[in-house]
C-alpha atoms as an extended CHARMM CRD file, in Angstrom:
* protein
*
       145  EXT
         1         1  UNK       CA             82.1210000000       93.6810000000      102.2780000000  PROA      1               0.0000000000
         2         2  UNK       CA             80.7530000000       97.5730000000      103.0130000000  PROA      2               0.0000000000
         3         3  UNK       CA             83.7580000000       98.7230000000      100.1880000000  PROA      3               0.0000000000
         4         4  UNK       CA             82.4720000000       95.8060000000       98.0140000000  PROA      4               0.0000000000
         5         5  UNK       CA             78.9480000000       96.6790000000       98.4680000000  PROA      5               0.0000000000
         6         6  UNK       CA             79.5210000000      100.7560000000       97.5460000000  PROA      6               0.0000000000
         7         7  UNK       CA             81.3850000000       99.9780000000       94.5940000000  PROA      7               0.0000000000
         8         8  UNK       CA             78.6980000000       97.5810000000       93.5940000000  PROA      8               0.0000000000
         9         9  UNK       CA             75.6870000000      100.0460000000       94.2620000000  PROA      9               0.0000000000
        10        10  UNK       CA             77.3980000000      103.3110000000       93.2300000000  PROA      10              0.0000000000
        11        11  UNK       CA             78.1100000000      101.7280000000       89.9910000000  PROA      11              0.0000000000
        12        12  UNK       CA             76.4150000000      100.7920000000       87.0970000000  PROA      12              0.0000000000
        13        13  UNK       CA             78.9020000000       99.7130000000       84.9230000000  PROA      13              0.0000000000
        14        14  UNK       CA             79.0190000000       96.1810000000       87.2970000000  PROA      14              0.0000000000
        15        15  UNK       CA             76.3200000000       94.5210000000       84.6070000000  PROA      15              0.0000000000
        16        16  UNK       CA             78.7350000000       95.0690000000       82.3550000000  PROA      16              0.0000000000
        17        17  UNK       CA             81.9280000000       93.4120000000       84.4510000000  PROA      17              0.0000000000
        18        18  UNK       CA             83.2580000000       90.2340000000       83.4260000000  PROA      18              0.0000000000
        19        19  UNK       CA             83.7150000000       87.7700000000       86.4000000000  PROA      19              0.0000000000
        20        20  UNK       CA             87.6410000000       88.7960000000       86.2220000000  PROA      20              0.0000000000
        21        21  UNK       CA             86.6930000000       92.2250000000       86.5800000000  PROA      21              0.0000000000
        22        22  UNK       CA             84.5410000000       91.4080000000       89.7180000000  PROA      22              0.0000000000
        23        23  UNK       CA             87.1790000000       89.3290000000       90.9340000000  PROA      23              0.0000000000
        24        24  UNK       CA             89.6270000000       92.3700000000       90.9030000000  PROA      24              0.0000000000
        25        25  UNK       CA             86.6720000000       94.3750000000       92.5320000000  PROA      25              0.0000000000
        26        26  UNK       CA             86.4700000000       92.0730000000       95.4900000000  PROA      26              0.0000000000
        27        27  UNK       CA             90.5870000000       91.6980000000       95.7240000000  PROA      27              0.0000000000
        28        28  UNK       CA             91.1060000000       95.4870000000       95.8920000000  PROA      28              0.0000000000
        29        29  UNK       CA             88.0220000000       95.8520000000       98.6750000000  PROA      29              0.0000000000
        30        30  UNK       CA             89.7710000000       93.1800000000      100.2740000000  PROA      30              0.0000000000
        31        31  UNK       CA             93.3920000000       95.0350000000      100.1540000000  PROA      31              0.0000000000
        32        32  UNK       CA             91.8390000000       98.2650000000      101.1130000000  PROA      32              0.0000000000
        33        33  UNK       CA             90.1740000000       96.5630000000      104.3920000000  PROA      33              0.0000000000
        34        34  UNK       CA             93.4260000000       95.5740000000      105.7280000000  PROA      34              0.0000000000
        35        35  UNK       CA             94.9100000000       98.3880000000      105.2000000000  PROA      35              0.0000000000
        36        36  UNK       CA             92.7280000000      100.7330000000      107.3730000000  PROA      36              0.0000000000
        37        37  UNK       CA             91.5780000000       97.3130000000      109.9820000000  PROA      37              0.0000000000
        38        38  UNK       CA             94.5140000000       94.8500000000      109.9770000000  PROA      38              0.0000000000
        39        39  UNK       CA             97.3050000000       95.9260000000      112.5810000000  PROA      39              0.0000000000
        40        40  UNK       CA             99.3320000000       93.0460000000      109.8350000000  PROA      40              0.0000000000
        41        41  UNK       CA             98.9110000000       94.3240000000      106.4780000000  PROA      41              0.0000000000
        42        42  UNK       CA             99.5420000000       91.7850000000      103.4160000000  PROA      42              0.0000000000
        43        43  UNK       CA            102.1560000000       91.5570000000      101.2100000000  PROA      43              0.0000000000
        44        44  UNK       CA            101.0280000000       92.2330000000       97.2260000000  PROA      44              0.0000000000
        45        45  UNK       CA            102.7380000000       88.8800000000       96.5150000000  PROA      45              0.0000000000
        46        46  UNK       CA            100.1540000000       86.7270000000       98.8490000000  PROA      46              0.0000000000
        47        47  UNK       CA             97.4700000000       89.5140000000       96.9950000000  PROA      47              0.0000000000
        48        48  UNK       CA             98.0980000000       88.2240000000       94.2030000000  PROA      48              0.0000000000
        49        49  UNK       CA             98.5230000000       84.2290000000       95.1630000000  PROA      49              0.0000000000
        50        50  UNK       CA             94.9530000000       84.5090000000       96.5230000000  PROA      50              0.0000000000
        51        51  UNK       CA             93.6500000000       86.5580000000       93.1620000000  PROA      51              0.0000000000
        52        52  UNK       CA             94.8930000000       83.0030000000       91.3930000000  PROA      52              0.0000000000
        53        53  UNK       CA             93.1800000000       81.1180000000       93.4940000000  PROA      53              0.0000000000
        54        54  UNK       CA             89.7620000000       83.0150000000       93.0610000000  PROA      54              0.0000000000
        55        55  UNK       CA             90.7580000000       82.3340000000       89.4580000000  PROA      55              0.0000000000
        56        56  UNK       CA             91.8070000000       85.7240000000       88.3630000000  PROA      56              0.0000000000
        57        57  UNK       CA             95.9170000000       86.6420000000       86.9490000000  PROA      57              0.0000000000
        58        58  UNK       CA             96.1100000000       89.6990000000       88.6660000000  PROA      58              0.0000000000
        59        59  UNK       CA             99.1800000000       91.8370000000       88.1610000000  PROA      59              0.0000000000
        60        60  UNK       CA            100.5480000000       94.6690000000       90.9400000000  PROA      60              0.0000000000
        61        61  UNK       CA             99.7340000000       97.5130000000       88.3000000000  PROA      61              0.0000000000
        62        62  UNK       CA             95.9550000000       96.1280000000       88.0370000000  PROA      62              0.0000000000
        63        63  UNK       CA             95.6380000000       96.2810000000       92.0410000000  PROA      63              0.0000000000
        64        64  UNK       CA             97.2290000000       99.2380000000       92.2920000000  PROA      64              0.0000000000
        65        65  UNK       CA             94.8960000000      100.8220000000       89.5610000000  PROA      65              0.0000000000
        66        66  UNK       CA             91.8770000000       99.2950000000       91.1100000000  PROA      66              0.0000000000
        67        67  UNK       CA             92.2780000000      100.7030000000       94.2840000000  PROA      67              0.0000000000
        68        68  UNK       CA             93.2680000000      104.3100000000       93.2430000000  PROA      68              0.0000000000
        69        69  UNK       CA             89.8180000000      103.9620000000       91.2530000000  PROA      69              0.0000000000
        70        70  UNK       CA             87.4820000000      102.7260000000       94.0360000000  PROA      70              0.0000000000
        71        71  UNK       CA             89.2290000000      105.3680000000       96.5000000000  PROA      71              0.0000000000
        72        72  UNK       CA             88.2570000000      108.0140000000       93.9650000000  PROA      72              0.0000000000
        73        73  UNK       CA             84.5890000000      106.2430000000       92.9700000000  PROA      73              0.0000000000
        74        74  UNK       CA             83.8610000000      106.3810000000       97.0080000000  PROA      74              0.0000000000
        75        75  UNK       CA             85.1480000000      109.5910000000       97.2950000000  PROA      75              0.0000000000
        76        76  UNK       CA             87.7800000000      108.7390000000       99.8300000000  PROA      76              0.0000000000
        77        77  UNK       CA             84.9240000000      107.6460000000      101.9890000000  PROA      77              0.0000000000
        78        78  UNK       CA             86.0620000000      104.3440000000      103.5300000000  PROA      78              0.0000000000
        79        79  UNK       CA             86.8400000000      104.9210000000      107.3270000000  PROA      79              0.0000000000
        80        80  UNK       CA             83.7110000000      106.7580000000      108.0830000000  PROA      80              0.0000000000
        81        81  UNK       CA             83.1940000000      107.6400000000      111.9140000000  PROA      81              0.0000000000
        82        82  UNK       CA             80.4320000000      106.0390000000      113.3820000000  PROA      82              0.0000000000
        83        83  UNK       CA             77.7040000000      106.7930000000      115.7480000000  PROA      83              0.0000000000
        84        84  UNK       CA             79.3720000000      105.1160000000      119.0670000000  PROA      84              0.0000000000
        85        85  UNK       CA             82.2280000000      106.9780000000      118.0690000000  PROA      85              0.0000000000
        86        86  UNK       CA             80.6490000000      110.5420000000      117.9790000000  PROA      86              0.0000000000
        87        87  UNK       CA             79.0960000000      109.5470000000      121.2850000000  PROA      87              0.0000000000
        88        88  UNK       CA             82.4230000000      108.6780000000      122.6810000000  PROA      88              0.0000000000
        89        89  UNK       CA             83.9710000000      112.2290000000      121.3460000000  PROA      89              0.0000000000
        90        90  UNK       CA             80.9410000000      114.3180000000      122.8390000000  PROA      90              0.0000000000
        91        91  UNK       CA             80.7030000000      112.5310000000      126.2600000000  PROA      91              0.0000000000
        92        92  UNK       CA             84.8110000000      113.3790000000      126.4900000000  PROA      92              0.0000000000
        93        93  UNK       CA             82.9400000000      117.1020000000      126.0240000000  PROA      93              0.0000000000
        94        94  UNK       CA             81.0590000000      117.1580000000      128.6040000000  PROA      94              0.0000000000
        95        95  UNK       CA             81.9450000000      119.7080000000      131.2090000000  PROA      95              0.0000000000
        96        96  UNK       CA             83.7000000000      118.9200000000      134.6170000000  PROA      96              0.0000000000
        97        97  UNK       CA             80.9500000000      119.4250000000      136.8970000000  PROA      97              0.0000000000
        98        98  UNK       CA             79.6340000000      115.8200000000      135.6410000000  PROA      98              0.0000000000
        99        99  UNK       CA             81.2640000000      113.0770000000      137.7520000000  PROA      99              0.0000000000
       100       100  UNK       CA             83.6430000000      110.7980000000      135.9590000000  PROA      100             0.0000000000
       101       101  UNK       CA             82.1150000000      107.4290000000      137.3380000000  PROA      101             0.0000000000
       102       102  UNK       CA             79.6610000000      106.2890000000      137.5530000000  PROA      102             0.0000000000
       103       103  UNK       CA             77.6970000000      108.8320000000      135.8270000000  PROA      103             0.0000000000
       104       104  UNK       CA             79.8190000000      109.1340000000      132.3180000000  PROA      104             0.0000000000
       105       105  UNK       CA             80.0670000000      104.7600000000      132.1980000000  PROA      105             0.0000000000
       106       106  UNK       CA             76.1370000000      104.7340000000      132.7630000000  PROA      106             0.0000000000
       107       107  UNK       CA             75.2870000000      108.0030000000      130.3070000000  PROA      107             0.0000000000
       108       108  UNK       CA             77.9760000000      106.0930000000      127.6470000000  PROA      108             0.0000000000
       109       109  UNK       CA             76.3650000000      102.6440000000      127.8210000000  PROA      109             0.0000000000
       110       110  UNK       CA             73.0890000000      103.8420000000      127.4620000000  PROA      110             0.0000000000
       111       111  UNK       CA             74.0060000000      105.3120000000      124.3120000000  PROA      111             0.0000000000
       112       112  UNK       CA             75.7360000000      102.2880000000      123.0730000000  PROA      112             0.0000000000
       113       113  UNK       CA             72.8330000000      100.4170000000      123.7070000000  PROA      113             0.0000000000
       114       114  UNK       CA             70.8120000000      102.7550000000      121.4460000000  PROA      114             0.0000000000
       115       115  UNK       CA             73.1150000000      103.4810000000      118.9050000000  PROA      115             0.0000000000
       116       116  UNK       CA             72.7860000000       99.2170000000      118.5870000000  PROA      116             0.0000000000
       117       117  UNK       CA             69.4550000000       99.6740000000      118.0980000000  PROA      117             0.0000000000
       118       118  UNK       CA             69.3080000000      102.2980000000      115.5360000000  PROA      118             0.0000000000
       119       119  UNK       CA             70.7690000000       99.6300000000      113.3180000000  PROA      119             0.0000000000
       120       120  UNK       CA             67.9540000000       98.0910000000      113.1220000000  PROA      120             0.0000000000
       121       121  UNK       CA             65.7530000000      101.2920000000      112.4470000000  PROA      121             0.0000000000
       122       122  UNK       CA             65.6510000000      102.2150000000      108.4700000000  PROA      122             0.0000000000
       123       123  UNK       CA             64.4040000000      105.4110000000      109.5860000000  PROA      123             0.0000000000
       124       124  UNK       CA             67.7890000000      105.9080000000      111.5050000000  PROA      124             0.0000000000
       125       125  UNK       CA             69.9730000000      103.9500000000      109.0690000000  PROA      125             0.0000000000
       126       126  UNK       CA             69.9380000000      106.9320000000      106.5310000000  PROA      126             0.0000000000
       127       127  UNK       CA             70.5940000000      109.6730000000      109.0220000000  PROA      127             0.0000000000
       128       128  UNK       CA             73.5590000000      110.8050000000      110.0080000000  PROA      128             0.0000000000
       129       129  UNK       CA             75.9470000000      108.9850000000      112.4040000000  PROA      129             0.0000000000
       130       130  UNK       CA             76.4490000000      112.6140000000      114.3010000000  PROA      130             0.0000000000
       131       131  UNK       CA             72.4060000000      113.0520000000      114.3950000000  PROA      131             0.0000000000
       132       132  UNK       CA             72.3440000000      109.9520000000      115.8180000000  PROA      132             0.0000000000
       133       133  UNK       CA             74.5210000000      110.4310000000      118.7490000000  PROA      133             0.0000000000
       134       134  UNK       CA             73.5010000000      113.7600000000      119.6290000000  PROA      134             0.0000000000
       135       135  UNK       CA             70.1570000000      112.4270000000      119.7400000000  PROA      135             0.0000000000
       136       136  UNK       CA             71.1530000000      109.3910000000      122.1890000000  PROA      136             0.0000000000
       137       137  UNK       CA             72.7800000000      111.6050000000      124.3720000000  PROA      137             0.0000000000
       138       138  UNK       CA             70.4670000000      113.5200000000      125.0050000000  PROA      138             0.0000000000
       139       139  UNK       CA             67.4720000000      110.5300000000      125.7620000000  PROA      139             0.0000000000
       140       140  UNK       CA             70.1730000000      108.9460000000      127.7110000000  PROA      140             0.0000000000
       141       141  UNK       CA             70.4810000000      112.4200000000      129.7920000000  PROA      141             0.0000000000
       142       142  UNK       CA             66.9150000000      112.9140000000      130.0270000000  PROA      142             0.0000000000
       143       143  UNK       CA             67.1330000000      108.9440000000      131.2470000000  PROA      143             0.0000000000
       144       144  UNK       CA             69.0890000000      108.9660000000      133.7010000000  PROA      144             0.0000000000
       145       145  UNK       CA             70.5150000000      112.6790000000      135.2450000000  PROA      145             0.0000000000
């Protein structure tokens, strides 16, 4: 849905989409999640068996064409790191002299607790995912050590 939704708001030519063009749209998201989330990927074949189903004749070329022009529309964008994962990477950073266990598990679930909540922030939605994590690492430091 997040591909599907980019497309849709970093667009405007959507109004002017037919409901064939949508349905391509929505295939291609679709083809692209697998690819970076699915350990099974999907076969164009069963692609294009569910693009009849939605209603839509599909060919490979169209797919193919479709996805080369939302990769390029979301500037390559689509596997973003997020802000658990930044905290992961900078806790591995932390220097020796910090104790493995417990201290690392506590500092690390405190910040996945908080980088949980900043979802729910605005504020923190449009700030960036490395901001974010920075920031809970250091509340969860001043928390806890």
């Amino acid at each position: 849905m997040t591909y599907l939704d980019q497309i849709f708001t970093s667009s405007t030519l959507h109004h002017r989409w037919s409901k064939l063009q949508c349905n391509l749209v929505t295939m291609t998201a679709l083809k692209i999640a697998i690819k970076l989330f699915e350990p099974r990927t999907m076969n164009m074949e069963d692609m294009l068996k569910l693009g009849k189903k939605m209603g839509g004749s599909f060919s490979h070329s169209d797919i193919v064409e479709m996805e080369q022009e939302m990769l390029w529309k979301l500037e390559w964008g689509v596997y973003p790191p997020t802000t658990f994962a930044f905290v992961h990477h900078m806790i591995c950073l932390f220097p020796q002299s910090v104790p493995k266990s417990p201290t690392r598990y506590i500092i690390q679930e405190l910040c996945k607790y908080m980088t949980e909540l900043s979802v729910c922030v605005y504020s923190f939605i449009t700030s960036k995912a490395s901001y974010k994590s920075f920031a809970c690492i250091l509340v969860a430091l001043d928390r806890y050590v």
